[in-house]
C-alpha positions in Angstrom: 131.5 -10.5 225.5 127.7 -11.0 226.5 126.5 -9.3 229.7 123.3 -10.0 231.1 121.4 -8.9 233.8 120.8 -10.7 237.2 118.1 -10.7 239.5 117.9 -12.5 242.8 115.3 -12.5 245.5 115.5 -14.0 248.4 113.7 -14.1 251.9 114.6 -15.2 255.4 112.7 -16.6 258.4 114.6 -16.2 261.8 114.1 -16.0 265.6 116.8 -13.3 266.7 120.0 -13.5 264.4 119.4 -13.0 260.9 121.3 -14.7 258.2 124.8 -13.0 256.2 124.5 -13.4 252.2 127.6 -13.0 250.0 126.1 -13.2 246.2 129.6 -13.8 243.7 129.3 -14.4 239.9 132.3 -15.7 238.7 134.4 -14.7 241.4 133.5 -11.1 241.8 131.3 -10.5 245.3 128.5 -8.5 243.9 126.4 -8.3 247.4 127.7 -8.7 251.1 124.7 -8.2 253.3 122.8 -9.3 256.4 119.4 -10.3 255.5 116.1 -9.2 258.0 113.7 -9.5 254.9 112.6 -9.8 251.2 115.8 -8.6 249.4 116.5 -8.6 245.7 119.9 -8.7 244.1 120.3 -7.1 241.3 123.6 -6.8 238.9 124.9 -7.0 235.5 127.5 -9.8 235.0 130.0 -10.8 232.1 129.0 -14.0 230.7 132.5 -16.2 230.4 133.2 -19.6 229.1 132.6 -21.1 232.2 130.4 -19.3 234.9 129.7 -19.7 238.7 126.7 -18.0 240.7 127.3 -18.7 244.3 124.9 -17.3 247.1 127.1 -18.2 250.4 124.6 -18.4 253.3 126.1 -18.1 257.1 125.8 -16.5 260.4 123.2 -19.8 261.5 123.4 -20.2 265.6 123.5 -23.8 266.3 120.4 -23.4 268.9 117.9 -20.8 266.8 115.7 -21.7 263.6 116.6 -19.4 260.7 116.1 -19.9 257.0 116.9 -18.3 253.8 114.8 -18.9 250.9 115.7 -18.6 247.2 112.4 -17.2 245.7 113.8 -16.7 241.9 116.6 -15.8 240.2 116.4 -14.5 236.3 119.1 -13.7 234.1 117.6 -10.9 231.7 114.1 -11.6 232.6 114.3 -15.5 232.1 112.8 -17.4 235.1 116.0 -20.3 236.0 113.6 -22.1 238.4 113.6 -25.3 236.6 117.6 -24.6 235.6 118.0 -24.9 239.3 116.3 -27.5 240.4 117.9 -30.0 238.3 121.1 -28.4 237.9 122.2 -25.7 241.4 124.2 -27.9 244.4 123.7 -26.4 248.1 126.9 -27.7 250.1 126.5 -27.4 253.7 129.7 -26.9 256.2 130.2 -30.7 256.6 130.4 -31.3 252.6 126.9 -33.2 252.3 125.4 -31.8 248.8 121.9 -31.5 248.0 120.6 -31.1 244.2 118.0 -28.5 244.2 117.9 -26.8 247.2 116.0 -23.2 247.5 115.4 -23.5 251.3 119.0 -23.2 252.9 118.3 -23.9 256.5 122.0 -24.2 257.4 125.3 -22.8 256.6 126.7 -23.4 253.7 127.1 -22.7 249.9 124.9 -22.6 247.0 126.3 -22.9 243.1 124.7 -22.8 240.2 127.0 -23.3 237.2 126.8 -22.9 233.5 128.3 -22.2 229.8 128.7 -19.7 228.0 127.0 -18.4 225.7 124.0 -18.3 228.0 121.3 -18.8 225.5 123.0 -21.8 223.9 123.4 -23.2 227.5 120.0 -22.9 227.9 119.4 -24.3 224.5 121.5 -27.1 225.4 120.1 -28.1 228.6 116.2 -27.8 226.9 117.4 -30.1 224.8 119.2 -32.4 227.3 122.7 -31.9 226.0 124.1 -30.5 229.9 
């Protein structure tokens, strides 16, 4: 099996409660955290089939402001920012979807998925086959 390593950073902007990441690849929780700043996520992951990043984002108040940006994410050193933006989906609590998203300003749950292997996934989507 291929294992690769991940790297995640992310930063938050809030008034009084911060936001509560759970990072999962394929299931596994691989960081459980409150946020109050630049974090990066780091962790080695065993590249299946089929594969699921998910950075769940909660612990919003309904009356406060409070962000959490996605500022990259690499999977043994390769920049995905273009992989996301065309292929991640950000579900908030009420099931509305948006394609893209690196600002989660609400509660809800970002996925990323792919195929493995990961390098012919990524040949496959430079190539416009995913």
């Amino acid at each position: 099996m291929e294992t690769l390593r991940f790297n995640i950073k992310l930063d938050t902007d809030y008034q009084s409660t911060a936001p509560v990441v759970t990072v999962m690849f394929n299931g596994e929780t691989q960081f459980d955290h409150q946020i109050t700043d630049q974090t990066e996520v780091q962790f080695r992951g065993e590249i299946q089939e089929r594969n699921s990043l998910v950075i769940d984002r909660q612990n919003k108040p309904d009356n406060e402001k409070q962000d959490l940006f996605i500022i990259s994410i690499s999977v043994d050193r390769i920049d995905l920012r273009n992989l996301i933006w065309s292929r991640s989906i950000f579900t908030h609590l009420d099931g509305r979807q948006v394609v893209g998203e690196t600002w989660l300003g609400l509660n809800g749950t970002w996925q990323l998925q792919f195929n493995g292997p990961f390098w012919k996934h990524m040949m496959d989507w430079v190539n416009g086959d995913v």
